[in-house]
Every structure is written in structure tokens, then in C-alpha cells.
Backbone bond lengths (Angstrom), bond angles and torsions (degrees), N, CA, C in turn:
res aa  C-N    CA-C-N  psi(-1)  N-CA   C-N-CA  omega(-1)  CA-C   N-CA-C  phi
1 X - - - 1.431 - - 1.528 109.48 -
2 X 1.335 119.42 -72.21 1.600 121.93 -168.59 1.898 93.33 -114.25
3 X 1.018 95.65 94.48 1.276 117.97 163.42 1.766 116.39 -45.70
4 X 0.478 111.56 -42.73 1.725 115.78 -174.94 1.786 94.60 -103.57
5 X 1.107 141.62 39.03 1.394 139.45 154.70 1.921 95.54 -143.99
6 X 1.851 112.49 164.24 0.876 128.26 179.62 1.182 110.97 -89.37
7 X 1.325 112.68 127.96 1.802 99.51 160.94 0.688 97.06 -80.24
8 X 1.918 86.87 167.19 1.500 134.25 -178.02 1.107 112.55 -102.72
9 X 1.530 134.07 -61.66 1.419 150.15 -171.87 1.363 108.10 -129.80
10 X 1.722 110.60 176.46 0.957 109.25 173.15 1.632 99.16 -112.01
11 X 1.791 121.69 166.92 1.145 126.67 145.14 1.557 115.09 -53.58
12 X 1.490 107.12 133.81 1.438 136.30 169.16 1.775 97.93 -56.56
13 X 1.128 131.63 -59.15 1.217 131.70 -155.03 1.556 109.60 -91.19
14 X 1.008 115.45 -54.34 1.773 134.65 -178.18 1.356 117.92 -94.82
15 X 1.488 121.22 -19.43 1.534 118.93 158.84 1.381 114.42 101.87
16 X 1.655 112.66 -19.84 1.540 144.36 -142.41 1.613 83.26 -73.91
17 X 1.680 105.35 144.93 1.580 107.26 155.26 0.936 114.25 -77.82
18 X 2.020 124.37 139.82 1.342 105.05 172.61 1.469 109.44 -141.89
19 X 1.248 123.91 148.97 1.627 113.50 -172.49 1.474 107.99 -80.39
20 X 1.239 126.87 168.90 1.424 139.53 -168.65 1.821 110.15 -35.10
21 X 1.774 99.30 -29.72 1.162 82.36 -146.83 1.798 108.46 -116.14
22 X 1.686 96.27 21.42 1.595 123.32 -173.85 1.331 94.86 -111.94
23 X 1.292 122.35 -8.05 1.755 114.31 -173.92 2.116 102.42 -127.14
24 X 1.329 75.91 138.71 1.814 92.69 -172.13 1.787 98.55 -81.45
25 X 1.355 109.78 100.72 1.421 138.14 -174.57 2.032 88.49 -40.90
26 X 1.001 130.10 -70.83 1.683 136.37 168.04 1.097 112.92 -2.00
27 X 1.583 98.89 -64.90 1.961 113.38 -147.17 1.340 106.72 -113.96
28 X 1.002 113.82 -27.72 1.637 128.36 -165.28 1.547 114.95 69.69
29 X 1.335 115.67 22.91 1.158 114.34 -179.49 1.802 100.47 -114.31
30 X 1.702 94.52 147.46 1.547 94.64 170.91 1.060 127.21 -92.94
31 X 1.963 101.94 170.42 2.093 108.72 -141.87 1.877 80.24 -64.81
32 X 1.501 130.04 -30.44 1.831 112.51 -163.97 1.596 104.38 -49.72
33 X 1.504 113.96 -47.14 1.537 110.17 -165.43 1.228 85.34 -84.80
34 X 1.529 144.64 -86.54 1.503 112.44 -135.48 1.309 104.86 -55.91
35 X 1.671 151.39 13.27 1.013 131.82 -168.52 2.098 88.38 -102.69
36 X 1.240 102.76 -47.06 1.635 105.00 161.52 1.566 111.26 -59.70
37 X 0.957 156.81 20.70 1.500 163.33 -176.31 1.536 102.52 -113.74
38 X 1.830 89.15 -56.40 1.567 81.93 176.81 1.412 128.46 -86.54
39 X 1.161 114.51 -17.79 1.931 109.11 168.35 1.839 100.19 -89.30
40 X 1.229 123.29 8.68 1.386 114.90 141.76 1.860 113.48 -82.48
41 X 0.985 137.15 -28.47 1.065 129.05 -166.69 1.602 107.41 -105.60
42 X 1.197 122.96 -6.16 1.757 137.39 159.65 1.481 97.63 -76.92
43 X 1.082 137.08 -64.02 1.574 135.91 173.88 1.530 101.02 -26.62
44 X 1.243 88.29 -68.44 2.121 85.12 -160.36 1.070 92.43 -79.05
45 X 0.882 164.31 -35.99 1.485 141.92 172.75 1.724 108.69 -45.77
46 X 1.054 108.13 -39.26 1.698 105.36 -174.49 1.533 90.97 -75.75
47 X 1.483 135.61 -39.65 0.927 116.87 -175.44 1.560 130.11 -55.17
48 X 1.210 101.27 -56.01 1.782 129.26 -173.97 1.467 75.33 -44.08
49 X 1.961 137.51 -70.17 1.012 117.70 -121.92 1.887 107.29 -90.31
50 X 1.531 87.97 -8.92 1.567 85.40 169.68 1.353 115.24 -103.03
51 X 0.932 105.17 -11.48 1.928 115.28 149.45 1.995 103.98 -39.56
52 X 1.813 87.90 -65.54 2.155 85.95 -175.36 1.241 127.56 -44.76
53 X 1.742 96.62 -42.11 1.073 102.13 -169.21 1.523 128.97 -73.46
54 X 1.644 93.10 -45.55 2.038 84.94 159.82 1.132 116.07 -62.93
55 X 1.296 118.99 -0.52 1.794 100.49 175.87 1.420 122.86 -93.70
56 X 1.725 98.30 -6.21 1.572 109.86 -171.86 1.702 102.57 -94.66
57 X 1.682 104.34 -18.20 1.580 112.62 175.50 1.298 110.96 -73.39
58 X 0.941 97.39 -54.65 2.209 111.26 -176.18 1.219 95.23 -58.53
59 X 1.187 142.93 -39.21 1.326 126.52 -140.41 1.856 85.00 -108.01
């Protein structure tokens, strides 16, 4: 991640070294994936909800 600082840990998910301040102290995962976590979990949400909605049309 920050090239000119040392990591500390690695990411849980991606493996990546990351210094203190590229990794979410919580999860142990870094800010790149949970930021991909969350426009994975905005996707399906749009999905499911246009999923309802044709189902509230069809039906």
C-alpha cells in the first residue's frame, strides 16, 4: 500500500502488507477491499430490489 512506510500486518482477505494506516484496526482487512466489499454489497442490494420489484409487477 504505502510504499515509503513499514508494514505492520497483513490483510486477512488479499494477503497485502499494510502499514497501520492501510488496514482497518476492527477487521484486519484493508481500506482497498472493504471499499470493494462495499460496492459488492451496493450491487446486490440494487439487485434483490429490482428482483422485488418485478415480482410486485408480474405478480
Amino acid at each position: 500500500m504505502h510504499q515509503d512506510r513499514e508494514a505492520m500486518e497483513q490483510c486477512r482477505i488479499c494477503n497485502a502488507a499494510c502499514c497501520e494506516e492501510c488496514l482497518h484496526k476492527g477487521t484486519g482487512i484493508c481500506k482497498e477491499c472493504l471499499f470493494k466489499g462495499a460496492v459488492i454489497v451496493v450491487i446486490l442490494m440494487i439487485i434483490i430490489s429490482y428482483t422485488a420489484w418485478l415480482g410486485l409487477l408480474i405478480y
